[in-house]
N, C-alpha and C positions, 0 to 999 in steps of 0.2 A: 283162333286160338289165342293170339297175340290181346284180340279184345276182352278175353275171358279173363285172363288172368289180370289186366290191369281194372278190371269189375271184382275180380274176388281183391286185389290189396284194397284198393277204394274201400269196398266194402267192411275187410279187417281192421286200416284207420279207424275207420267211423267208430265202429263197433267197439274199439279199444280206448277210441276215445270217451264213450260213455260209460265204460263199466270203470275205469281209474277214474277215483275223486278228482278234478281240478286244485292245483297249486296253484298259489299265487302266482302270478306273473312272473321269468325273472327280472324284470327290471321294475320290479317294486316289491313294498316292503306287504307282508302278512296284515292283511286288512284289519285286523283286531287290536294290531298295535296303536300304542295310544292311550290317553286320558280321555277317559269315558264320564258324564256326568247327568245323572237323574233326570229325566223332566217329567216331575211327579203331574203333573195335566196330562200327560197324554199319557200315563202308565196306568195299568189296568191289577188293583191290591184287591185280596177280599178287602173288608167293612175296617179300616180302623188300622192297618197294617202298613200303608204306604210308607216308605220312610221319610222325613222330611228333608233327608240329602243323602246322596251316595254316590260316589266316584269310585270308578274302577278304573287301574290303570295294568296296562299289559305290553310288556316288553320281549321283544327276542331272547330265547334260548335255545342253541341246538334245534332240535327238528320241534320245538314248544313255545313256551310262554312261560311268563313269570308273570303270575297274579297279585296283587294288593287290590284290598277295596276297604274303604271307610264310609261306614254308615250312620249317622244319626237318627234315632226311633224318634215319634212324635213325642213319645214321653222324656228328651234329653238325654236319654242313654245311647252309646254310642259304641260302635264294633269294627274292629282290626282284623281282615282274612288276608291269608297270603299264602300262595303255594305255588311252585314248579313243574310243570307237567311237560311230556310230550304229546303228540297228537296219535300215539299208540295205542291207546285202549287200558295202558295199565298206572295204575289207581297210586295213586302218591297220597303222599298226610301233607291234612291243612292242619297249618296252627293259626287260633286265634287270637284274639285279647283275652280271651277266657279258657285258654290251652289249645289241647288236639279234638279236633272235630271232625264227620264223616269224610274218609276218604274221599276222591275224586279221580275219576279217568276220565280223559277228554279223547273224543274221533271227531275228524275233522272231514266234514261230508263230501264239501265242494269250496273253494275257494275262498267264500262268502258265509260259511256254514258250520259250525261246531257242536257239538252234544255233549253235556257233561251231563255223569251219570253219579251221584253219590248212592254208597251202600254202607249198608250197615249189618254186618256178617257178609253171607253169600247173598242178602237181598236190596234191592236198590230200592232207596226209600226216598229219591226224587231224581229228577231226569228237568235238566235245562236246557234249552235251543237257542244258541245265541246265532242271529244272522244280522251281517252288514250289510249294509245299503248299498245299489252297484256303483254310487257315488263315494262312499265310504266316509259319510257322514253322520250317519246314524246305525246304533245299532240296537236291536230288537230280543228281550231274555224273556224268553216262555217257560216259567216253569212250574211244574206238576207236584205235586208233595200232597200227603195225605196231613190230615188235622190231626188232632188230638182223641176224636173218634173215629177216625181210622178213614175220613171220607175224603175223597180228591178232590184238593183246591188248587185254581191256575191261577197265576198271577203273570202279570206283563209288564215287564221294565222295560221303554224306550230312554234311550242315551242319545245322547249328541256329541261328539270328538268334539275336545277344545282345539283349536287351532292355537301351534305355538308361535311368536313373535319370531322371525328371523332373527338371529342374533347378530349383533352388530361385531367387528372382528375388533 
């Protein structure tokens, strides 16, 4: 009997441990956190779209992040996103350099793992998978979005954390 029941807790752990997403660790910070920077060779654009620089940097909030990203297009134009979110599912306003643009809800799968989903009304009109590397050095953005005839394009952004300078006291 005695064996039974420490086979069914065993059991329940396990079990409880795979259906709850994984947190970060507590003794480190949310893997995403960080200055994130382009590395247009290894990122995967349709024809003509890559951008020639883009940094994302993301900061602790509450159970979230605080987004900023600066982009430069190949043609010299250039774009300001920033928005607050928790890892809840519910959809906050970005502002950009050129106002308010598709909401955003971010779920955070596993540890290493986030989904933002932008919609526009009640339909989501692209879906991002950002994951970090188990070393937390790079991080990987898949994301899905339909063109301008309505057809789905993927595009892949790999990033590399800058590492900051210790600062001297």
């Amino acid at each position: 009997m005695k064996r039974f029941f420490c086979s069914l807790l065993t059991t329940l752990l396990i079990g409880s441990a795979w259906a709850t997403p994984a947190a970060p660790p507590e003794n480190s910070r949310d893997p995403f956190v960080g200055v994130w920077t382009l590395i247009p060779q290894k990122s995967k654009y349709p024809r003509g779209e890559c951008p020639r620089s883009l940094e994302i940097v993301m900061e602790t909030t509450g159970n979230g992040i605080h987004y900023r990203s600066n982009t430069t297009y190949a043609d010299g134009n250039s774009r300001r996103v920033e928005y607050t979110a928790n890892y809840d599912g519910k959809e906050v306003l970005v502002i950009g350099s050129a106002g308010l643009l598709l909401p955003v809800a971010l779920q955070r799968v596993d540890a290493y793992t986030v989904v933002a989903r932008y919609s526009r009304g009640l339909r989501i009109v692209a879906t991002s998978r950002r994951v970090v590397s188990h070393d937390g050095r790079f991080m990987t953005i898949t994301t899905t979005s339909p063109d301008s005839s309505g057809k789905s394009l993927t595009s892949v952004g790999v990033y590399e954390k800058k590492i900051r300078a210790a600062q001297e006291p």
